[in-house]
C-alpha angles and dihedrals in degrees: 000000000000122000120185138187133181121187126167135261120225134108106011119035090166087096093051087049116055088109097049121125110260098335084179095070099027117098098192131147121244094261086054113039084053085045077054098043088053094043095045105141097207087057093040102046122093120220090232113027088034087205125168094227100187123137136189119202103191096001144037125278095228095040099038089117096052092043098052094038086055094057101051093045093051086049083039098232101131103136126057123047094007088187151351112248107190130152139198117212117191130192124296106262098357093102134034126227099257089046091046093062099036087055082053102054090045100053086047094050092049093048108037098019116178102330105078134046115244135180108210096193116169120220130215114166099090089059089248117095109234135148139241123219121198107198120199099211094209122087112237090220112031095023091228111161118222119234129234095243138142091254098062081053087052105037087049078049091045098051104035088058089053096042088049090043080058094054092048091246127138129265136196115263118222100355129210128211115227097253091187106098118236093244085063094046097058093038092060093033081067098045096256127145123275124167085246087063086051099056087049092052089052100041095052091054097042080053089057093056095033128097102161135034091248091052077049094057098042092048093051089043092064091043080058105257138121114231126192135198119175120187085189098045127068098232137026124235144210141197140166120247094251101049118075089201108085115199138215108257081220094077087055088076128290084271091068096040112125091260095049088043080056096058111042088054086056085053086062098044091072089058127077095203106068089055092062085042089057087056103042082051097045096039117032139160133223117247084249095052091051100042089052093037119020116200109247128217092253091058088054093044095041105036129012098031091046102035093048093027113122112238099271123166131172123048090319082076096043096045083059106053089047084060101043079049083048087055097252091149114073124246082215135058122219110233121266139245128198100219119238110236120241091271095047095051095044091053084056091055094043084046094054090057096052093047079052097052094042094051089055097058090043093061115118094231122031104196110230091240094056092050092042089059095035092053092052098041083052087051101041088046092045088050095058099041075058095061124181110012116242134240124308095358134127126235079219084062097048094054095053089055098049086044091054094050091052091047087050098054091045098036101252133129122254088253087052092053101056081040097066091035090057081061091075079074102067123084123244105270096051092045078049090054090044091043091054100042098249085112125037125234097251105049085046094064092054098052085048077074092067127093112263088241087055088040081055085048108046089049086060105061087042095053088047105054093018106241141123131216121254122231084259092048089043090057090049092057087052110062078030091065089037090056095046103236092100089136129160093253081048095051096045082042102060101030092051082067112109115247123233084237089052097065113097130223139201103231100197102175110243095234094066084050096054099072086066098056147037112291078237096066125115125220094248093051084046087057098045092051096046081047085053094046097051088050095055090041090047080061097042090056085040087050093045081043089057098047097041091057081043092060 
C-alpha cells in the first residue's frame, strides 16, 4: 500500500531538513541542504545489507546539487520553486529494501522520463521502507519550468498505484488528500488558536448546558455560531455569523461527528443539572436586577422550567420537580456575558500581543541583552520571510540590508544592529554585567569574540578582584584569544594594569585661582606653579620637621 505526497521548495527548507546532519554547522543552498536530507547515509543504510541505495536519473548522485543547479542557471530559472520534495511510503513488511528502490526508480522514470533530473533515494530510519524523490523543476531540453499545481500531486498518486498494481503490491481505495493548511496544522499542532480550535471549544461548553439538539443550537447561537441539524441530512454543520461557508462537525474530529453529538445530549438528559445550567445560561439576570428582584421558587417552577421544559413524562419528570421542591435551582443568577464571536475573540488576542509589544518599546530602559535577542529573532525571521536569495546576490548583502531595516524601525544605525546582536555571543554572567552597566557596549562586543571556556575564564578573574577590561584591554583579549595564548597569568595580568579612566584627579575650579596669579596667566602656567609651590612647601614642613627633632 503505497501513499505519496509532493510539495515545493522555495522559500523555507527549515521544515525538509530537520533531519539533516549538523544544520548548524552546514551553509548549503536550498537545493543542497534537501539533496542532503534524501542521501542521508544514516537514513539510507540496512541494518543488514548496509547498502548505500541512492539512485540519479539525469544526473549523478554525488553531484545531483552541481547538475540541477547548472541547468537553471543556462535557461536562466534559478529562483522560485528550486525543487520538488515527494515521497512514497509502502506497508510495513509488505517490500523489501531492494524492491522498494527499484519500484522508485521506475515510477520516476515513467513520470518524469528523460527530461528531468530526478534523486530516488530509500529511506530506512522510520522502520518502513519509502522513498524520496528530488525533482529538478526545470526541463534539461526545453527549459520549461513545472508548476506547483494539484495535477503533478495526482498524476505522482496516479503512477505510483499502478506501478505498485504491476508489482502485485496494495494500494489505498478511495484516497483522500489531506484539505487542513499547513499553517493550521502547526498552529494547532502548538496549541495556538484557529478558529477550528474555536469551534471545539464551543462546541464542548455549549455540550455541558445542552440536552437537546435545539438547546444546542440556541446555545451556540449566543457564543456566535450557526448550528445545524438536519433529521433529513447525514451530517450536522456548523459556522460562525460572520462566514458565509458552513462545515461538517465531522472534520472537527470523530468525537464531534452527528452520532457522537447524539450520544453525549442523551447523556444530559439523564441529569438534571445541566438543565438548570441551560437556563441559567439562555435567561439571566444582571447582579442589579437581582439584587432589587430575586427570582422566587414559584417563578422557576411556573415560568421558565415549564414553559422551556422538554415533554417528559414518567419519573424523569417527577425526579425534576422534587429538585426544583429540594432548592436545586439557585435564588440567584449568575451575570451575564454576551459572547464574543471567533473572530472577535481572535482580534483580542491579537490585540493583547500588540499592547505587550508596545509596551515593551515604550519602556523607559531596554536592557542591552532584550534588544540583542529581539534583533536577532527580527533578522532571523526577516531572512527567512526573504527566502532564496536571488541572482548574482551575497548572503553579506542581504544581511546589510536586513540590518538596516531593523536599525530604521528602532531608531539604530545598521553597525549597532549587528553590535547588540554580537552580544548573543556572550555567556550569561558577562550579558548580566552589560546589562547592568558594569561593562560598556563596545567592549562588550569585542569580548563576544572570545570562546565560551576563555569568556568562563575571564569572568573569573573579574568576579574575583572586582574589575572590568577596558575597550583597549578588550581588544587586547581579543587578538590574545585569536592568537591562542589567552591564559589565566595572561588574563590577571592584564587585567591588574591600571586603566586611563582609573587614574584620579584633583578638579579646583580656575576662578578661585585667578585671584593668585596675573589675569594673563594661562592654566598650564597656573598648574606648574601650584606643583612648585607644593614642592617647596613639601621642603618647608621636612625642614620644621628637622629642627623640631634637633631641639
Amino acid at each position: 500500500m503505497a501513499v505519496t505526497k509532493i510539495w515545493a521548495i522555495h522559500d523555507s527548507v527549515s521544515r525538509v531538513v530537520d533531519y539533516c546532519t549538523n544544520p548548524s554547522k552546514t551553509k548549503l543552498s536550498d537545493l543542497e541542504q534537501v539533496l542532503l536530507y534524501a542521501a542521508d547515509k544514516e537514513k539510507t543504510l540496512d541494518e543488514g545489507e548496509q547498502q548505500y541505495a541512492v539512485t540519479g536519473i539525469g544526473c549523478r548522485a554525488e553531484s545531483a546539487a552541481r547538475e540541477m543547479a547548472a541547468v537553471q542557471r543556462r535557461f536562466g530559472k534559478a529562483g522560485g520553486n528550486v525543487a520538488y520534495h515527494a515521497y512514497q511510503f509502502f506497508k510495513t513488511g509488505e517490500v523489501t529494501a531492494e524492491e522498494c528502490h527499484r519500484i522508485g526508480v521506475e515510477t520516476a522514470r515513467r513520470l518524469w522520463g528523460n527530461d528531468r533530473q530526478v534523486l530516488v533515494a530509500t529511506h530506512f530510519n522510520t522502520g518502513t521502507y519509502h522513498n524520496h524523490f528530488v525533482v529538478n523543476p526545470v526541463n534539461m531540453w526545453t527549459g520549461k519550468k513545472l508548476e506547483a499545481k494539484y495535477e503533478v500531486y495526482y498524476k505522482l498518486r496516479d503512477m505510483s498505484d499502478r506501478v505498485c498494481k504491476e508489482h502485485g503490491l496494495s494500494v489505498v481505495k478511495n484516497p483522500q488528500r489531506h484539505k487542513t493548511a499547513r499553517s493550521v496544522y502547526f498552529a494547532e499542532k502548538n496549541g495556538e488558536p484557529t478558529r477550528y480550535n474555536l469551534m471545539r471549544r464551543a462546541l464542548d461548553e455549549a455540550l455541558t448546558i445542552s440536552s437537546s439538539w435545539t438547546e444546542l443550537s440556541a446555545v451556540l447561537r449566543k457564543k456566535g455560531y450557526v448550528f445545524v441539524c438536519d433529521p433529513y441530512r447525514r451530517y450536522a454543520t456548523i459556522r460562525s455569523l460572520s462566514a458565509k461557508k458552513r462545515m461538517c462537525t465531522f472534520r472537527l474530529g470523530a468525537e464531534y461527528d452527528k452520532e457522537a453529538l447524539q450520544d453525549r445530549l442523551l447523556e444530559n438528559q439523564r441529569d438534571i443539572r445541566v438543565t438548570r445550567r441551560y437556563f441559567e445560561f439562555m435567561r439571566p439576570y444582571t447582579r442589579e436586577y437581582a439584587r432589587k428582584n430575586p427570582p422566587t421558587e414559584e417563578y422557576y417552577r411556573q415560568r421558565d422550567f415549564y414553559l422551556h421544559l422538554p415533554r417528559v413524562t414518567g419519573y424523569l419528570s417527577f425526579f425534576r420537580c422534587v429538585a426544583i421542591v429540594l432548592g436545586v435551582a439557585p435564588l440567584y443568577e449568575k451575570e451575564y456575558r454576551q459572547s464574543l464571536s471567533a473572530e472577535c475573540r481572535e482580534a483580542c488576542r491579537r490585540l493583547d500581543r500588540f499592547t505587550a509589544e508596545i509596551t515593551l518599546v515604550c519602556r523607559e530602559h531596554i536592557l542591552p541583552s532584550e534588544k540583542a535577542f529581539a534583533y536577532k529573532m527580527k533578522m532571523e525571521a526577516m531572512k527567512r520571510k526573504a527566502g532564496r536569495l536571488e541572482k548574482n546576490s551575497s548572503q553579506l548583502a542581504t544581511n546589510f540590508d536586513t540590518a538596516t531595516e531593523i536599525g530604521k524601525c528602532a531608531g539604530e544605525s545598521r553597525d549597532q544592529v549587528f553590535r547588540y546582536i554580537r552580544l548573543t555571543n556572550l555567556i550569561p554572567d558577562i550579558l548580566k554585567l552589560v546589562d547592568e552597566g558594569k561593562i560598556a557596549l563596545t567592549p562588550a562586543v569585542e569580548l563576544s569574540y572570545l570562546q565560551p571556556s576563555e569568556q568562563e575564564m575571564l569572568f573569573s578573574v573579574m568576579d574575583s578582584d572586582e574589575v572590568t577590561p577596558s575597550l583597549s584591554q578588550a581588544r587586547r583579549l581579543r587578538r590574545m584569544s585569536e592568537a591562542q595564548t589567552l591564559t589565566d597569568d595572561a588574563v590577571l595580568q592584564l587585567l591588574s594594569e591600571v586603566k586611563g579612566n582609573q587614574v584620579e584627579y584633583v578638579k579646583v575650579p580656575v576662578d578661585k585661582l585667578r585671584s593668585f596669579f596675573r589675569p594673563d596667566t594661562s592654566v598650564k602656567q597656573m598648574t606648574e606653579t601650584l606643583v612648585k609651590a607644593m614642592d617647596f612647601y613639601n621642603k618647608y614642613l621636612a625642614r620644621q620637621r628637622k629642627d623640631r627633632d634637633a631641639r
